[in-house]
N, C-alpha and C positions, 0 to 999 in steps of 0.2 A: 504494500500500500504506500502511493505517496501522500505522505504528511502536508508536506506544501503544497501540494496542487490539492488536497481537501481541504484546507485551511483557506488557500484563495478562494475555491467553490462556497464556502459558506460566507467566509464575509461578502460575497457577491450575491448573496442569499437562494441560495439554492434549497431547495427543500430537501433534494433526492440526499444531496450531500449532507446537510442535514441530518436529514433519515439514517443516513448510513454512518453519522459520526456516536450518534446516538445509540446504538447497535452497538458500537465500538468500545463506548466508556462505561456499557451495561454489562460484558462480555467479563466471563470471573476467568478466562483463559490470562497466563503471565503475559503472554507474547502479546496481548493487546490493548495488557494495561501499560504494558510498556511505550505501545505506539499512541495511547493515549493521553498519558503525561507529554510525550514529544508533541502533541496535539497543541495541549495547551498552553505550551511553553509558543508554539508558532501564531496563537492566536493573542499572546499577551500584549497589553498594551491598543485594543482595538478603540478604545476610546469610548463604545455606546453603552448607553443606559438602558435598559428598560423597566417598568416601573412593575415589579415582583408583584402578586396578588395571591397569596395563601386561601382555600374555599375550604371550608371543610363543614360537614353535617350528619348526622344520622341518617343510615339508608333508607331511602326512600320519601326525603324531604323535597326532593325535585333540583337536587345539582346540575344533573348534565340538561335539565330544560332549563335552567336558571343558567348557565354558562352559553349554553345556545342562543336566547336569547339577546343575552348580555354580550357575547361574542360579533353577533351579528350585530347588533347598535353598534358596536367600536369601529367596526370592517366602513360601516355604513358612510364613519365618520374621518374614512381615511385611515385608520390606523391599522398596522398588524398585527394580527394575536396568532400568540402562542397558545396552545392548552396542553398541561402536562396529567393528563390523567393518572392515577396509582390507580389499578384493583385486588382486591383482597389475593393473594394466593391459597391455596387448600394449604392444611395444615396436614392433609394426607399424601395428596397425591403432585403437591408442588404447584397441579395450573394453577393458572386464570384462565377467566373468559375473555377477558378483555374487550368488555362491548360498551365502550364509553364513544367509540369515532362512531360506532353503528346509530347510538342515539340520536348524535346531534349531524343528523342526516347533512342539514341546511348548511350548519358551518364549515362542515366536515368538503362543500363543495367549493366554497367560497374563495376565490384565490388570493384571498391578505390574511387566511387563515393558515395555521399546520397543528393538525390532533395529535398526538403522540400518548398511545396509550403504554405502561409498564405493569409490569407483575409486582406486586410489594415483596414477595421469593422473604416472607416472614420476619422483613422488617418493624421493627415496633416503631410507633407512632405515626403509623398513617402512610407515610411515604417507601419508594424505594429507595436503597441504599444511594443509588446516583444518582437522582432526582435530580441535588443540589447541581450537579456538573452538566445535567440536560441542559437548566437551566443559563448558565453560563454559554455553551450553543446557542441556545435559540437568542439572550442577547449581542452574540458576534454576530448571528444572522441577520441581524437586524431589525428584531420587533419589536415594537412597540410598546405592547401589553405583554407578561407571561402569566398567563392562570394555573396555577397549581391545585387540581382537585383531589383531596386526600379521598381514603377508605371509606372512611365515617366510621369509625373506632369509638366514639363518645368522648368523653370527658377526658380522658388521658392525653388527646391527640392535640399536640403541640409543641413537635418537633416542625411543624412544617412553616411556626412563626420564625425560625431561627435560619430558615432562608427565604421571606420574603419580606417586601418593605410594608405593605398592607394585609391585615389578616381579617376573613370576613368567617363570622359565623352564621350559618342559613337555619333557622329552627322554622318548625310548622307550628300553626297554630296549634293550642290550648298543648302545648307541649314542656309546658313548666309553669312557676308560678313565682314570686319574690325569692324566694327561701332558694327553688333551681339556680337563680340568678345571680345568687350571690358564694355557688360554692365556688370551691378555688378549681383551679387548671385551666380546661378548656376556655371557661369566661372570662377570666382575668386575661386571656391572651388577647383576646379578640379585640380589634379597632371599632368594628359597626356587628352589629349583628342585625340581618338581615332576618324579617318573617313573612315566610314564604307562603303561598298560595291561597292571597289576599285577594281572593275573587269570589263571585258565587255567596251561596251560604256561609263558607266560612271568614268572608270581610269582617262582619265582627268579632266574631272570635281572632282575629288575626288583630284586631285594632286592639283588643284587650289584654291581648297576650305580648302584644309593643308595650303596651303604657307597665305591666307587669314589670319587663323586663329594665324597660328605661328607669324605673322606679330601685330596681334593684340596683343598675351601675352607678347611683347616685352614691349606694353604700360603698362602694368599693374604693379603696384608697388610688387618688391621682397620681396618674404617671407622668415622669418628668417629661414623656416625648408627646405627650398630648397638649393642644391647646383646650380653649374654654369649648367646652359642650360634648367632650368626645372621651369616652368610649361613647357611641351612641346607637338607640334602637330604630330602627328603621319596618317597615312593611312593603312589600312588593312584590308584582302578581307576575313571573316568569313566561306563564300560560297567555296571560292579558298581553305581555309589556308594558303592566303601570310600574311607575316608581323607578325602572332604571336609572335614567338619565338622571335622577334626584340623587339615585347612591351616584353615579358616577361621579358628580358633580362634588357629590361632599370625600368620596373618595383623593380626587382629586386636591382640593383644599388642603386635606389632611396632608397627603406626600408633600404638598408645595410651601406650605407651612412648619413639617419638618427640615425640608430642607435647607430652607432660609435659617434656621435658629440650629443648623447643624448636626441635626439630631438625624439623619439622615443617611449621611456619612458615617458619623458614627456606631450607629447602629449596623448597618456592611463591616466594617472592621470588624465589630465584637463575634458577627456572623462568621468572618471567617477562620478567627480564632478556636470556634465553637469545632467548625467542622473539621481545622487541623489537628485537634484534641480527639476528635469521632476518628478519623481519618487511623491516626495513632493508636489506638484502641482498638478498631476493626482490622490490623494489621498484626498486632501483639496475639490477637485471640486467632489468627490464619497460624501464627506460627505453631499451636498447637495441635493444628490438621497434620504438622509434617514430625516424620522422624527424624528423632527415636522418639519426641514427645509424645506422638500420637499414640505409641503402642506404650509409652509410661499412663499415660491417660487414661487409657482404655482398661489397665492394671487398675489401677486406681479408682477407678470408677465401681469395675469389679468388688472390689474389698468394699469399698463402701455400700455397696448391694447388701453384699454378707455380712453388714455390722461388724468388722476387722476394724473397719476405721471410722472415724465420723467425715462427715465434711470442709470439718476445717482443716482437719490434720491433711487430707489427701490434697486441698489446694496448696498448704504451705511444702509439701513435696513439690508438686509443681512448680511453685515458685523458686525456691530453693534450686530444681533443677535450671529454672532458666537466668537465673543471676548467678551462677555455679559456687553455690554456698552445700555446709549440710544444716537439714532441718532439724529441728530442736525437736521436734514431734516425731520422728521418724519412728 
């Protein structure tokens, strides 16, 4: 593979190249992580921005029509979207379905658009492991917007605010109440939380379950990277197309008001920090797949099956084997 001549293909914004760099930095093969890093050693320095958007909800709130819709407003208005779909992997059998480009038929045709669905391959917090480095693509590529649609894992998922600049939660009507709103994780992450499918019979419940919630962010302690009114609750009909343009608009305010007061910037640093620390971690715990560790591991694991050992004592083997100390527990 040439590295340069993919590297030129994206920043000219090709999608195929694209496609296929994506594919590339997704690949748990050595040989392609290797041409990977040479990747983005060839892309550094491209200069563009694009304005990150974290989505995450409980299945079956209406993301991929609420990303469709909202996708297709952006296109309408000139801009290009990305969308980074995650779907759940099996925790049996490894797939996914991967039918997030199937949903959103419409965007899915549009040419200021590119879908890009992954497997999560039993990532915790929502996303796939390379999610983050998709995204870094699709900004060399040149888009404008990148939408990152998590699993919908609940309350815990919010690994996926720790690579984007805007983070949106989509809830359904009558789907919590004060007391929902105010526990910790998921909500304290979220910039706007959006309530979705404010049409029909459920518009009031959808208005009561806003004022619920906005009642709730009130409680919650202010963040240094918010200005006045924000975290805030919002309603908006995906199916209709009411309300977008209003989040966009407050969406927008928000990024341009961080970045004026710096918060902005800052926050991408602390980001990248985050994931050279993940990055570091997910490479210390590969080393464990290789011998001789693996098959110490696998000893060890053993014994702790049979109550030989407890769990602590067989980690501090492990460790002990890889700083080549002896363990005190042995």
């Amino acid at each position: 593979m040439d590295i340069d001549d993919l590297a030129s293909r994206i920043l000219a914004g090709e999608r195929r190249a694209l496609a296929r760099a994506i594919t590339l930095v997704e690949s748990g093969r050595a040989d392609h992580r290797t041409q990977a890093i040479a990747l983005f050693e060839a892309l550094k320095g491209h200069g563009r921005e694009s304005l990150r958007i974290g989505l995450s909800g409980t299945p079956g709130v209406g993301k991929s029509t609420f990303i469709e819709s909202f996708g297709m407003m952006l296109t309408g208005q000139g801009l290009k979207v990305a969308v980074l779909a995650v779907d759940p992997s099996s925790a049996r059998s490894g797939g996914s379905i991967l039918g997030d480009k199937t949903r959103m038929e419409r965007l899915s045709r549009d040419p200021n658009a590119f879908i890009r669905p992954s497997p999560s391959q039993s990532h915790l917090g929502g996303v796939a492991r390379r999610t983050r480095e998709a995204i870094d693509l699709c900004e060399a590529a040149g888009f404008d917007v990148v939408l990152i649609e998590t699993v919908g894992v609940g309350q815990s998922e919010t690994v996926v605010a720790e690579m984007s600049d805007l983070f949106l939660l989509l809830l359904a009507p009558a789907g919590g109440d004060e007391l929902q709103g105010v526990k910790r994780g998921i909500m304290e992450m979220a910039d706007i939380i959006l309530i979705n499918k404010a049409d029909g019979d459920l518009k009031t419940t959808a208005t009561r379950t806003c004022a619920d919630y906005a009642g709730a962010l009130r409680l919650l302690r202010k963040r240094p990277q918010d200005p006045q009114g924000f975290p805030k609750a919002m309603t908006v009909s995906a199916l209709e197309e009411n309300g977008l343009q209003t989040a966009w608009d407050e969406m927008q305010s928000l990024a341009d008001w961080r970045r004026e007061t710096s918060h902005f910037t800052g926050r991408r640093a602390a980001q990248a920090r985050f994931w050279f620390e993940a990055e570091l971690k997910q490479a210390l715990l590969a080393r464990l797949e290789r011998e001789p560790l693996k098959g110490l591991v696998r000893t060890l694991g053993q014994s702790v099956e049979e109550g030989t050992r407890t769990p602590s004592q067989a980690a501090d083997e492990v460790l002990a084997q890889l700083e080549g100390r002896n363990s005190p527990v042995a």
